[in-house]
Backbone and ligand atoms as CSV (ligand in chain L), in Angstrom:
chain,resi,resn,atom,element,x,y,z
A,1,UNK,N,N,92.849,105.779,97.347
A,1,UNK,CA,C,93.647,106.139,96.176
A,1,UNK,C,C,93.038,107.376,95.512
A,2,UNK,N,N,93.775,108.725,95.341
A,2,UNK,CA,C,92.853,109.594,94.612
A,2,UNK,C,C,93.351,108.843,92.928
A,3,UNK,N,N,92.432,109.708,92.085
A,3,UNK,CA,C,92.694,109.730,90.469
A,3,UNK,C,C,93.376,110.695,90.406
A,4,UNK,N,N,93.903,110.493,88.753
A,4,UNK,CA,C,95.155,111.722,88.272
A,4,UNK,C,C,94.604,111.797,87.213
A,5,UNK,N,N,94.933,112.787,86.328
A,5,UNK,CA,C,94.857,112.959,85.111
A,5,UNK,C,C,95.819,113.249,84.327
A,6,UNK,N,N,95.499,112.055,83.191
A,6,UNK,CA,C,96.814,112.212,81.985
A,6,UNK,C,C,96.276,112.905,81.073
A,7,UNK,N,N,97.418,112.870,79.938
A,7,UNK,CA,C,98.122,113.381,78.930
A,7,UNK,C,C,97.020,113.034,77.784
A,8,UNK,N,N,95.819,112.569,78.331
A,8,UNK,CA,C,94.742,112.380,77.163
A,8,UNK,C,C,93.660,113.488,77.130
A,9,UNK,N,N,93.917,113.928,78.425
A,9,UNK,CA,C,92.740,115.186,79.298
A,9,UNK,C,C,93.098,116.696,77.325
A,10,UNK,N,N,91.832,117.251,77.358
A,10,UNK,CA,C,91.558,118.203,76.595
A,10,UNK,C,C,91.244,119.342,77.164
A,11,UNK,N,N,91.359,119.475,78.431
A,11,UNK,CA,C,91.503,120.491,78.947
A,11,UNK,C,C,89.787,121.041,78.682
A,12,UNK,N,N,88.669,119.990,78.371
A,12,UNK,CA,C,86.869,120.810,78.539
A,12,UNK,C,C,86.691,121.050,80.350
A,13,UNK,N,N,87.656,120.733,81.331
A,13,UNK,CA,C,87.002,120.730,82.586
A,13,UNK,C,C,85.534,120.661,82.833
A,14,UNK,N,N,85.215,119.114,82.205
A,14,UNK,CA,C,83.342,118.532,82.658
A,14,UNK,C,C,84.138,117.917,84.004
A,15,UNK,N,N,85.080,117.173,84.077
A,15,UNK,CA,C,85.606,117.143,85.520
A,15,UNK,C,C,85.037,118.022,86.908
A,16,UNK,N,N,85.561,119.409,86.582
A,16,UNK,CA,C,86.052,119.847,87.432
A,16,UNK,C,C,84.499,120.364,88.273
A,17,UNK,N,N,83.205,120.712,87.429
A,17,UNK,CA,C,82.420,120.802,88.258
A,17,UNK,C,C,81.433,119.761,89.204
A,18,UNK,N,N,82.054,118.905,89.184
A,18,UNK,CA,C,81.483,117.074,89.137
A,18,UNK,C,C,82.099,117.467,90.661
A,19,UNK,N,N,83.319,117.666,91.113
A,19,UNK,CA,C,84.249,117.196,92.324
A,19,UNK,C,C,83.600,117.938,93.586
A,20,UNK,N,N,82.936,116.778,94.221
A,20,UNK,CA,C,82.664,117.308,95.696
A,20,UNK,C,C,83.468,117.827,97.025
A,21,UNK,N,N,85.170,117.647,96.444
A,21,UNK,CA,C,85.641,118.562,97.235
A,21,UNK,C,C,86.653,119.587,96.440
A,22,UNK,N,N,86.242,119.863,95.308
A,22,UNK,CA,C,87.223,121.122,94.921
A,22,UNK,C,C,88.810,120.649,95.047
A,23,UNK,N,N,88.660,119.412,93.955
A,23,UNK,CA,C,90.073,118.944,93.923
A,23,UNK,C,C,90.473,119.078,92.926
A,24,UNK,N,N,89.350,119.491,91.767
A,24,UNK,CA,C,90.628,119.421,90.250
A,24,UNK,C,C,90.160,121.197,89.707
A,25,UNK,N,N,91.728,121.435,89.508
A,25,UNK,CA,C,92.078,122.571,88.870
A,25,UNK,C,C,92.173,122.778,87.879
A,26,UNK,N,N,91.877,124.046,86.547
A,26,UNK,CA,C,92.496,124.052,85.352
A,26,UNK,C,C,93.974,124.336,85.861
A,27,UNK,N,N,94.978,123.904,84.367
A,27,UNK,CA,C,96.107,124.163,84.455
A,27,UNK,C,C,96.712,125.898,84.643
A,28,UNK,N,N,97.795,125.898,85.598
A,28,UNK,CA,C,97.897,126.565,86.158
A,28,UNK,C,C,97.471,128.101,87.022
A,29,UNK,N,N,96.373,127.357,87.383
A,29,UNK,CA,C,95.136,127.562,88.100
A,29,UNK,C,C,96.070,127.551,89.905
A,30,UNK,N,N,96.201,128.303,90.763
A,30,UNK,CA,C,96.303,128.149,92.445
A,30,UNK,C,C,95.611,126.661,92.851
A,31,UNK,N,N,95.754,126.388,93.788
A,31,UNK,CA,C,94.790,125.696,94.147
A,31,UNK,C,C,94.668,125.737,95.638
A,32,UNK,N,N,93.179,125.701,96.566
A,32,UNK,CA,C,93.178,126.146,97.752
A,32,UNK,C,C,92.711,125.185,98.811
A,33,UNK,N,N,93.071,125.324,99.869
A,33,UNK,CA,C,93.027,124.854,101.138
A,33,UNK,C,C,92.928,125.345,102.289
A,34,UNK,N,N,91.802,124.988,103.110
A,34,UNK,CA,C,91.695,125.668,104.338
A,34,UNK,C,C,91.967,126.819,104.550
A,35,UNK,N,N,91.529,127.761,103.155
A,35,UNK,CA,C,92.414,128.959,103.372
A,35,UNK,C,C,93.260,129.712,102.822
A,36,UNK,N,N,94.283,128.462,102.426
A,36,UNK,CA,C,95.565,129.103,101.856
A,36,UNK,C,C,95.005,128.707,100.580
A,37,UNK,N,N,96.344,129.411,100.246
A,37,UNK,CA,C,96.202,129.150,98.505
A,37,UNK,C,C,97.956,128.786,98.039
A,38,UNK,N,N,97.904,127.464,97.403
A,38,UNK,CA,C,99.188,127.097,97.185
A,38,UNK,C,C,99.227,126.937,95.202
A,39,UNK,N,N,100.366,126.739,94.878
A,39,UNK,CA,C,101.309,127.032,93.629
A,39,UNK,C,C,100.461,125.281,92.804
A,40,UNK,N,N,100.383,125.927,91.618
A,40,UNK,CA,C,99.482,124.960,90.637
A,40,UNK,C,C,100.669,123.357,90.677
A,41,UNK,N,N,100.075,122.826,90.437
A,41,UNK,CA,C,100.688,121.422,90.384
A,41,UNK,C,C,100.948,120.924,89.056
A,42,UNK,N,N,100.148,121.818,87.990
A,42,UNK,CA,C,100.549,121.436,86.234
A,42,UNK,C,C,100.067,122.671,85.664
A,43,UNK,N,N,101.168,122.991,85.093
A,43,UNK,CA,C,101.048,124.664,83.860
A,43,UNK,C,C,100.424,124.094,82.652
A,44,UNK,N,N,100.272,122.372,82.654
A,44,UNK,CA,C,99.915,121.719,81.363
A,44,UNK,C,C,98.623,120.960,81.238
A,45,UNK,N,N,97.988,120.629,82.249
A,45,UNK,CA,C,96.719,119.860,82.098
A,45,UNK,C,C,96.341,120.398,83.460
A,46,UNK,N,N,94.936,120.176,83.078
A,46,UNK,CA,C,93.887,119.549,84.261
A,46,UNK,C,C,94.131,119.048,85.363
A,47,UNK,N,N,94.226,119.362,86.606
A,47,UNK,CA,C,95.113,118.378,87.325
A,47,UNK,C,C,94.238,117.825,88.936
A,48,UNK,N,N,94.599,117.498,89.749
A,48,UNK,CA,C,93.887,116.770,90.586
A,48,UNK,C,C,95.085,116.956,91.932
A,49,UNK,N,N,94.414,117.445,92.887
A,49,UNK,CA,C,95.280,118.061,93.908
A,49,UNK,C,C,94.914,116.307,94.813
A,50,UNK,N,N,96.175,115.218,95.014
A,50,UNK,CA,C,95.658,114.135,96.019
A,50,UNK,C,C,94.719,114.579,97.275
A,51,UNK,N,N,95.789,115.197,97.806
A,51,UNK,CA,C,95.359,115.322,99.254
A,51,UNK,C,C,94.138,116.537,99.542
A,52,UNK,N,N,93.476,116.212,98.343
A,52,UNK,CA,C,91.495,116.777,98.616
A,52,UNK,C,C,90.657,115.595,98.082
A,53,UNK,N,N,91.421,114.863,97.138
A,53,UNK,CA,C,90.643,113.771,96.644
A,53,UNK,C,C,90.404,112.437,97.167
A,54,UNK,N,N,89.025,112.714,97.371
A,54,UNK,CA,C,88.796,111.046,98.268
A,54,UNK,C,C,88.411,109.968,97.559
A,55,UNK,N,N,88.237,110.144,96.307
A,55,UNK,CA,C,87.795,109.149,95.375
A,55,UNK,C,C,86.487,109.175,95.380
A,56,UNK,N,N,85.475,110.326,95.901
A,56,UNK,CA,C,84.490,110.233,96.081
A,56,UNK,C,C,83.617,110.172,96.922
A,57,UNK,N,N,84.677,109.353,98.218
A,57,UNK,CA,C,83.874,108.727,99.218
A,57,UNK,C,C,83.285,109.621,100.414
A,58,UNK,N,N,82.160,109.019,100.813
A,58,UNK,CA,C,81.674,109.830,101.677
A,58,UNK,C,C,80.309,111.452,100.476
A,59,UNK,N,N,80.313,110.834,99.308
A,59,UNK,CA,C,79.330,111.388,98.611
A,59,UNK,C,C,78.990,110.640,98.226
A,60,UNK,N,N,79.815,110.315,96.712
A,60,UNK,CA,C,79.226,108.900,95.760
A,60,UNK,C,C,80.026,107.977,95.742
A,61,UNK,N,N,79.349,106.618,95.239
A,61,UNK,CA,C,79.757,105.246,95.319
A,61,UNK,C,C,80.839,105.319,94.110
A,62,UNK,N,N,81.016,106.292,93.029
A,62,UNK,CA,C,82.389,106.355,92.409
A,62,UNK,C,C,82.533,107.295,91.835
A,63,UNK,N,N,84.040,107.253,91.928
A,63,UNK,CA,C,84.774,109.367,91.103
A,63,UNK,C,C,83.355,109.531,90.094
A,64,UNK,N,N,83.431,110.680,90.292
A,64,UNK,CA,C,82.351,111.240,89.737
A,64,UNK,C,C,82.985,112.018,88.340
A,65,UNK,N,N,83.867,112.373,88.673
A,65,UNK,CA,C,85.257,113.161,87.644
A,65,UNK,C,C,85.332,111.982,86.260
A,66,UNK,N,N,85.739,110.505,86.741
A,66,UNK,CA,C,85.917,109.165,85.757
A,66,UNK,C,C,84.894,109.282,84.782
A,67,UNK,N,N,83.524,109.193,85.232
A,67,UNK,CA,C,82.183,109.285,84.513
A,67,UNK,C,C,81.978,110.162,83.638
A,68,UNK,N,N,82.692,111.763,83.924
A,68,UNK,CA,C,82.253,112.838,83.635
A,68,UNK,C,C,83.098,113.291,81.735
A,69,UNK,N,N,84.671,112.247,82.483
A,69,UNK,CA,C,85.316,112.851,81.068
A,69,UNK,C,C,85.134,111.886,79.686
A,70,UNK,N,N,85.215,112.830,79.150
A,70,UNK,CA,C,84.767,112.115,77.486
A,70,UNK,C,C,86.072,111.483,76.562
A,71,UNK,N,N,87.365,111.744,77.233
A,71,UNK,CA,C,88.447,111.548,76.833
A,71,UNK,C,C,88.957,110.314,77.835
A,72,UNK,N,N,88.282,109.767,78.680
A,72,UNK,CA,C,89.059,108.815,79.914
A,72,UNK,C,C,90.525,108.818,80.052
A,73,UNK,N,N,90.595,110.354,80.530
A,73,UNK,CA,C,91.418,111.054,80.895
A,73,UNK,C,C,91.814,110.610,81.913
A,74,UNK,N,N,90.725,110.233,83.044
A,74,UNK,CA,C,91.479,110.168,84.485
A,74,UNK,C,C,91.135,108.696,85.234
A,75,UNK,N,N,92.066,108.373,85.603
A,75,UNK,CA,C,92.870,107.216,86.428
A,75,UNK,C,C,93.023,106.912,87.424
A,76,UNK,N,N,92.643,105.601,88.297
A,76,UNK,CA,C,93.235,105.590,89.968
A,76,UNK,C,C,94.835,105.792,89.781
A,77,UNK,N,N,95.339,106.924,90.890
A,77,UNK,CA,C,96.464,107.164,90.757
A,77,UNK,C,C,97.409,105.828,91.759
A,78,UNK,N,N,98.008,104.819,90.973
A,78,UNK,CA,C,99.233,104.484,92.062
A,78,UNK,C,C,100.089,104.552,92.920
A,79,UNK,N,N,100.460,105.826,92.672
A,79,UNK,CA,C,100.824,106.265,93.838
A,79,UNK,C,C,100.240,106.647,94.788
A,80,UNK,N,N,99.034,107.207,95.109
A,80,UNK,CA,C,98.375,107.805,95.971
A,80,UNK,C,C,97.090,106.391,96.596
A,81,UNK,N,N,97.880,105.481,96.969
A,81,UNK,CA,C,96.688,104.109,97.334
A,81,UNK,C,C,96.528,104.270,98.871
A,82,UNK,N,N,95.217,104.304,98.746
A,82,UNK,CA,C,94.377,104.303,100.510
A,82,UNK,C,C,93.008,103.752,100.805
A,83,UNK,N,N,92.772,103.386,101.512
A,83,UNK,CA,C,91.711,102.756,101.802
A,83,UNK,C,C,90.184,103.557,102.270
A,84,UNK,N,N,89.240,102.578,102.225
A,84,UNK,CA,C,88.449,103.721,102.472
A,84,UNK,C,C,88.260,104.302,103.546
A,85,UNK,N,N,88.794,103.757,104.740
A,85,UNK,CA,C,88.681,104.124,106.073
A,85,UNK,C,C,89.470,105.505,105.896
A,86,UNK,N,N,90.783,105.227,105.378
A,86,UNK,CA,C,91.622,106.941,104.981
A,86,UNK,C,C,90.939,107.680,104.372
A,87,UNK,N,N,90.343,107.497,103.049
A,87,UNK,CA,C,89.058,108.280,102.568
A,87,UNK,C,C,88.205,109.092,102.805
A,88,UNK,N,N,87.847,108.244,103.643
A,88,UNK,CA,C,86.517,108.576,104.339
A,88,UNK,C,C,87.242,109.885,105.932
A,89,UNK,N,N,88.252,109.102,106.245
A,89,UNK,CA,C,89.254,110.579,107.575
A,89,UNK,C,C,89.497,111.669,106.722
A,90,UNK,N,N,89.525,111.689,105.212
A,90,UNK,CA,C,90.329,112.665,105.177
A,90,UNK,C,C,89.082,113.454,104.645
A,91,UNK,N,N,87.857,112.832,103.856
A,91,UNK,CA,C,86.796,113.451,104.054
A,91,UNK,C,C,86.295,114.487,104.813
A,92,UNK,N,N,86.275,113.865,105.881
A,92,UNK,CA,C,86.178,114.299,107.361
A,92,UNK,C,C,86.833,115.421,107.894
A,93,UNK,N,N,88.121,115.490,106.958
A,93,UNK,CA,C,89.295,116.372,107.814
A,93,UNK,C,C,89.127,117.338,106.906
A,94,UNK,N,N,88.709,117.412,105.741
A,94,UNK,CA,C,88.196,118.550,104.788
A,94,UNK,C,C,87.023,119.572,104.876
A,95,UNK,N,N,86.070,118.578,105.682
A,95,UNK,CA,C,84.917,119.207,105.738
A,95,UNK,C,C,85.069,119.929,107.487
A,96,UNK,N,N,85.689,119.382,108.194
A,96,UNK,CA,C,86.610,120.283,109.408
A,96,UNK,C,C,87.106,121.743,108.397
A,97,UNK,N,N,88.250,121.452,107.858
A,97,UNK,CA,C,89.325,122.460,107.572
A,97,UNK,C,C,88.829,123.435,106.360
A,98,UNK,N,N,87.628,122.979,105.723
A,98,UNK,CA,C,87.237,123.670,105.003
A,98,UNK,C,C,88.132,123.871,102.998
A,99,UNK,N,N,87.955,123.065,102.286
A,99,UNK,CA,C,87.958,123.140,100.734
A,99,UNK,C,C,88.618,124.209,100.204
L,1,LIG,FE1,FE,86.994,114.870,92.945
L,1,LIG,FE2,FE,85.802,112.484,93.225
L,1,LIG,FE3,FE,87.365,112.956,91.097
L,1,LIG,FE4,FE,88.481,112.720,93.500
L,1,LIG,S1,S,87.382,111.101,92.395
L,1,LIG,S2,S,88.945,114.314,91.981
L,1,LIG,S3,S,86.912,113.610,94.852
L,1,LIG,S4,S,85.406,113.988,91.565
């Protein structure tokens, strides 16, 4: 499951230097991959790209981002539920494809 961030976030990004794979962006901020560089995901908050976020795994035993904000801003996202075996592949498939 990655985390998301709501509508409580203040926009200090203590988040964003916490994330071991370069998953959370300021608002409307690019955000990049293997390379490319794709279109911000929120013109309004802080935001959290899923498909870089492993929840941690494969660094630390938990989001490191959760700990970091002073507003408990950010959330296991529901929609985005996976296990750690997925986690841990897509880990894997990041540190292949490059952040
Ligand atoms: Fe980054 Fe970990 Fe937070 Fe996911 S849970 S956004 S990998 S710091």
């Amino acid at each position: 499951m990655a985390v998301k961030i709501t509508e409580e976030c203040i926009a200090c990004n203590a988040c964003e230097a916490e994330c071991p794979n370069t998953a959370i962006y300021s608002a409307g901020e690019n955000w990049h991959l293997g390379g490319e560089t794709h279109d911000p995901i929120s013109d309004e908050y802080t935001y959290v790209v899923p498909g870089k976020c492993t929840e941690c795994v494969g660094y630390y035993d938990e989001p490191q981002c959760i700990a970091a904000c002073p507003t408990e801003a950010i959330i296991m996202d529901p929609d985005h539920v996976e296990s750690k075996e997925d986690l841990m592949a897509k880990k894997e498939f990041l540190d292949k494809l490059g952040r």
